[in-house]
C-alpha positions as CSV (number, residue, x, y, z in Angstrom):
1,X,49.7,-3.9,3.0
2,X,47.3,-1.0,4.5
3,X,45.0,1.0,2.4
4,X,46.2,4.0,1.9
5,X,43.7,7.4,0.8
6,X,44.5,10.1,-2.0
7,X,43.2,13.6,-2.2
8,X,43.1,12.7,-5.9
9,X,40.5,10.2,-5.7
10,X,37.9,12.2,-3.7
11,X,38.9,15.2,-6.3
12,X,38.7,12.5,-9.6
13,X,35.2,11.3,-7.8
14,X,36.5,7.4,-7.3
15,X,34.3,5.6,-5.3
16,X,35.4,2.6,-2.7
17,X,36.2,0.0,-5.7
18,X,38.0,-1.4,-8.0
19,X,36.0,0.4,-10.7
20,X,36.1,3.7,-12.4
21,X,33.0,5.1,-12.0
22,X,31.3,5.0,-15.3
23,X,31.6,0.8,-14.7
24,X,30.5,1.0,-11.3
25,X,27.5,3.1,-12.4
26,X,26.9,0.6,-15.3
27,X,27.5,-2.2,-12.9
28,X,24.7,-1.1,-10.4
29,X,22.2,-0.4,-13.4
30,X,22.4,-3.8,-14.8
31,X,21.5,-5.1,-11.1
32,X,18.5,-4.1,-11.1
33,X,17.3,-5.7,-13.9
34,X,18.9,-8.8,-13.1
35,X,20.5,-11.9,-11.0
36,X,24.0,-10.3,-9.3
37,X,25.7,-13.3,-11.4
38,X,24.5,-12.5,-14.8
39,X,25.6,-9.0,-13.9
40,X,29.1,-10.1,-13.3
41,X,29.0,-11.9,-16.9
42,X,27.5,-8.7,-18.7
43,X,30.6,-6.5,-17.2
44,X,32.8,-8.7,-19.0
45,X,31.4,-9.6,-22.2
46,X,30.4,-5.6,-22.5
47,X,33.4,-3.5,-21.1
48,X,35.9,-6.2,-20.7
49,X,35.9,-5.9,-16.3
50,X,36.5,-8.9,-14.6
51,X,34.2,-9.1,-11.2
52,X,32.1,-11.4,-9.3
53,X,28.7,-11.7,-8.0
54,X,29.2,-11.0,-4.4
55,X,30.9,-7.5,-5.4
56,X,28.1,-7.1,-7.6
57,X,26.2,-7.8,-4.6
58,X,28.2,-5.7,-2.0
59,X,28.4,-2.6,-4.6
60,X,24.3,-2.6,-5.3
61,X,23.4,-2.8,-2.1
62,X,25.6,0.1,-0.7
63,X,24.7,2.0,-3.6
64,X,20.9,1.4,-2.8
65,X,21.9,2.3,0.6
66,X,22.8,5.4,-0.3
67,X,20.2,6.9,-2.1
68,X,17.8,6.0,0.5
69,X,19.8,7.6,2.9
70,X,19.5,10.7,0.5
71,X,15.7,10.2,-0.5
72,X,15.2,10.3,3.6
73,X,17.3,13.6,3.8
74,X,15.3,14.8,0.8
75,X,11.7,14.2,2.0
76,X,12.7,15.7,5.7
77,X,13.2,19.2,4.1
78,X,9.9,21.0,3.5
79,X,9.9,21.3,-0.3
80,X,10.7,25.1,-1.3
81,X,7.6,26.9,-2.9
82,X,7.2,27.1,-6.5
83,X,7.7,30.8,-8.3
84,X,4.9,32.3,-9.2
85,X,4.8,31.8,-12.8
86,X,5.5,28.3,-12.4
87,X,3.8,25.5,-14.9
88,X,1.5,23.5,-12.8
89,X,0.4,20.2,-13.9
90,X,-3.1,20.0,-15.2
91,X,-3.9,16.3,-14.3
92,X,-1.8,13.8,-12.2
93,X,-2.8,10.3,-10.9
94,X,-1.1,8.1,-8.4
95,X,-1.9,4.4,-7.1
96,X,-0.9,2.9,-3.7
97,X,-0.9,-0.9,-3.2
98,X,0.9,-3.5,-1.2
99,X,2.1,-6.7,-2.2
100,X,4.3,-9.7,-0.1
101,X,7.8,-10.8,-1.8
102,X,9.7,-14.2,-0.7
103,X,13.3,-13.5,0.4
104,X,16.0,-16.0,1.6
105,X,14.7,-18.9,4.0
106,X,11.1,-18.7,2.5
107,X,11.0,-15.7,5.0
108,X,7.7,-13.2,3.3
109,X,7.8,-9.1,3.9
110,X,5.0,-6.6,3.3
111,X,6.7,-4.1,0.1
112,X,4.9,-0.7,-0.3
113,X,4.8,0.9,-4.0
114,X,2.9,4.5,-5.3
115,X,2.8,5.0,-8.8
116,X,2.4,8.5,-10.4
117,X,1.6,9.3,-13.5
118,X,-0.5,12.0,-16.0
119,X,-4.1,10.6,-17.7
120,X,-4.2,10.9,-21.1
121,X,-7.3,10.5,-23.5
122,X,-6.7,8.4,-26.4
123,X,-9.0,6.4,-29.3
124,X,-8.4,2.4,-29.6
125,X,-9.3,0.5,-32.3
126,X,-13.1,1.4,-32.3
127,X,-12.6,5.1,-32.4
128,X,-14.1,5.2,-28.7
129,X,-12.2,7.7,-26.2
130,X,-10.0,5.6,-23.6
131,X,-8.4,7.0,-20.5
132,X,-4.4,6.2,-20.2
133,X,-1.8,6.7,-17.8
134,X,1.7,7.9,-19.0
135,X,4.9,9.6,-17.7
136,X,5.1,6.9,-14.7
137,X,7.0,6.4,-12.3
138,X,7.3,4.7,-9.0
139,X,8.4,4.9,-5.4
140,X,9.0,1.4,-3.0
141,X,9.9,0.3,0.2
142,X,10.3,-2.3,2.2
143,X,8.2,-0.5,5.6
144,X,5.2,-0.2,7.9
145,X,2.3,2.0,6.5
146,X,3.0,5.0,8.3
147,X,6.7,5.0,7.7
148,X,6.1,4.4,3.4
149,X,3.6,7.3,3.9
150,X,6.3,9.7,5.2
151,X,9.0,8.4,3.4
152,X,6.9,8.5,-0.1
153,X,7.0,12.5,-0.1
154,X,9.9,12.6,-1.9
155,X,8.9,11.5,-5.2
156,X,5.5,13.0,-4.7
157,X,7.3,16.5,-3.9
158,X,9.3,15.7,-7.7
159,X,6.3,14.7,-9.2
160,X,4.5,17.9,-8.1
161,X,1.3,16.3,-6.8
162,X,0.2,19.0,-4.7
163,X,0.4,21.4,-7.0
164,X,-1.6,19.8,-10.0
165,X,-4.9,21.1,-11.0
166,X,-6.8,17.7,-11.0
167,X,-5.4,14.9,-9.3
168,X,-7.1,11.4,-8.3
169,X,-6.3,8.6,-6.2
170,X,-7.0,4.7,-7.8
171,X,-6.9,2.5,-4.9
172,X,-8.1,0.0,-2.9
173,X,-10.3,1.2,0.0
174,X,-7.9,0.1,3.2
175,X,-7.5,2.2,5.5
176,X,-3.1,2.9,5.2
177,X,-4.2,4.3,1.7
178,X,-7.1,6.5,2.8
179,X,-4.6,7.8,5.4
180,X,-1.5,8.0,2.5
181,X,-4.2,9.9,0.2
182,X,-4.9,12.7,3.5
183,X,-1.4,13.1,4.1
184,X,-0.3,13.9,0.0
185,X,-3.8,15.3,-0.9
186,X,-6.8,15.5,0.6
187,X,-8.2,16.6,-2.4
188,X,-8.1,13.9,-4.3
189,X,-10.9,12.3,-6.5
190,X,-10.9,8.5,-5.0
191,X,-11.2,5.8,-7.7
192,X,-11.7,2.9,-6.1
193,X,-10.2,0.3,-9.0
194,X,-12.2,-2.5,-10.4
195,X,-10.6,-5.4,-9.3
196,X,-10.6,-4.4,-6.1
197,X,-14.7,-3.2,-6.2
198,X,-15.4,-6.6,-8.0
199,X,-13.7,-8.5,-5.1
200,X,-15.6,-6.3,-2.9
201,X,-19.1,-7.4,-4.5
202,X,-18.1,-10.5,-4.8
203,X,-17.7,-11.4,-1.1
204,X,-20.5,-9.5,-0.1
205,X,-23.2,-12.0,-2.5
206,X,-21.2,-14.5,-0.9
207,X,-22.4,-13.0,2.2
208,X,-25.8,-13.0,1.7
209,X,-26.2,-16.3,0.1
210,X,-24.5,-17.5,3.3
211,X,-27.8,-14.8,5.1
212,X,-30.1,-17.3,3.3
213,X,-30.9,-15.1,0.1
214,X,-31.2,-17.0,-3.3
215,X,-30.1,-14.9,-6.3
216,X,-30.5,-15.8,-10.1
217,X,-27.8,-17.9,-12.2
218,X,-25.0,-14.9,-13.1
219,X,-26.1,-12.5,-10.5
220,X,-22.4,-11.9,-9.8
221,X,-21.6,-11.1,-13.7
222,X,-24.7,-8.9,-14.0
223,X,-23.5,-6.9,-11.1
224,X,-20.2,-6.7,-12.3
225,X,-21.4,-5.3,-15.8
226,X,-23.4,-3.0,-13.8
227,X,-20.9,-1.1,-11.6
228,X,-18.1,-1.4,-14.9
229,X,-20.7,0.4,-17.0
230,X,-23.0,2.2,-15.5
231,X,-21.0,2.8,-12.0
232,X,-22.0,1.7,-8.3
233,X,-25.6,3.6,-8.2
234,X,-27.8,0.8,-9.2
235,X,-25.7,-1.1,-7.0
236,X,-26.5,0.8,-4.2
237,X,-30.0,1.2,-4.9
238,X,-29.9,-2.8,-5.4
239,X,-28.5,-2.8,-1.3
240,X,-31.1,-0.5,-0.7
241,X,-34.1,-2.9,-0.9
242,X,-32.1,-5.4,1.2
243,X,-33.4,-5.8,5.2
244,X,-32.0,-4.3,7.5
245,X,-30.1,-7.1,8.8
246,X,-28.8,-8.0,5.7
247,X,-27.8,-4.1,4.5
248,X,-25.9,-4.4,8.2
């Protein structure tokens, strides 16, 4: 038997399944949280639907298809200025990082993720002020550098990035994100992160024990206290007394 169309569905909003679409929107939720089987067993111990983990499969993956065919679309179309008496936001901050996932047949990629969200001062337990990040959200692909940049706009155009008062940029120092941080703005405070700095001053005692210098027992967790604390200026000033060879 051929499969046959009806006006009614496209009317009724039925998508190319088996499901209405409240399940198949449920259905597609629930995968991305967790394994396409499990999915399969939570449609039919919560709304009674029989299916099975390569339609979970099939039905995700078109769906994710999809809206990255839409989020392309979206970000190609110059976003359309804000009215005049438009709230702008008074503080954003957004993150760029890389990181390598394992897919099937141990085969590695490079994933891209920005996270934008609003700072927030707050008091912990000591009563002292703390800075916190709330109201994220995030924006991944699987992509080169330049391709995430571009492709990225669209969430930073619904975020409203460019048109915050204060916005910074808490990165690593590589060069994709220096180039993602020109391209979404330019304006930016850059925040260089503390993991990344302390990695950064840790290779480079390395590198001068290596040059010959001797340094005191802790040198590396003095340093470290030092930048978190008091920031990178006696650090620099440190770097300052070094050779020439060495500052090279």
């Amino acid at each position: 038997m051929e499969k046959v169309f009806f006006p009614l569905d496209e009317e009724l909003g039925l998508l190319p399944s088996n499901l209405a679409p409240r399940q198949h929107e449920h259905l597609v939720h629930l995968a991305c949280f967790m394994p396409f089987d499990k999915v399969a067993q939570m449609m039919q111990e919560m709304v009674s639907v029989q299916t099975h983990e390569e339609t979970v499969r099939r039905l995700t993956e078109q769906a994710g298809i999809w809206v990255e065919a839409a989020q392309i679309a979206e970000g190609e179309v110059d976003a359309a200025p804000e009215p005049e008496n438009a709230q702008l936001l008074e503080r954003c901050v957004f993150s760029a990082d890389g990181a390598m996932i394992s897919l099937v047949h141990k085969q590695w990629v490079g994933t891209r993720t920005v996270a934008i969200g609003s700072p927030q001062e707050k008091l912990n337990a000591q009563g002292a002020r703390e800075i916190h990040v709330g109201k994220l959200s995030y924006f991944s692909r699987l992509a080169d550098a330049s391709t995430f940049t571009n492709l990225a706009a669209v969430e930073m155009q619904r975020r409203k990035v460019k048109e915050a008062k204060q916005v910074c940029a808490v990165m690593d120092g590589a060069d994709w994100r220096q180039l993602f941080t020109n391209r979404h703005r330019p304006d930016a405070l850059r925040i260089l992160d503390f993991p990344h700095a302390a990695e950064h001053a840790t290779k480079l005692l390395e590198a001068l024990e290596q040059a010959g210098m001797h340094f005191p027992p802790h040198m590396l967790s003095r340093c470290l206290h030092l930048l978190k604390h008091r920031g990178p200026r006696p650090l620099l000033h440190m770097a300052d007394r070094l050779g020439s060879d060495q500052a090279q």
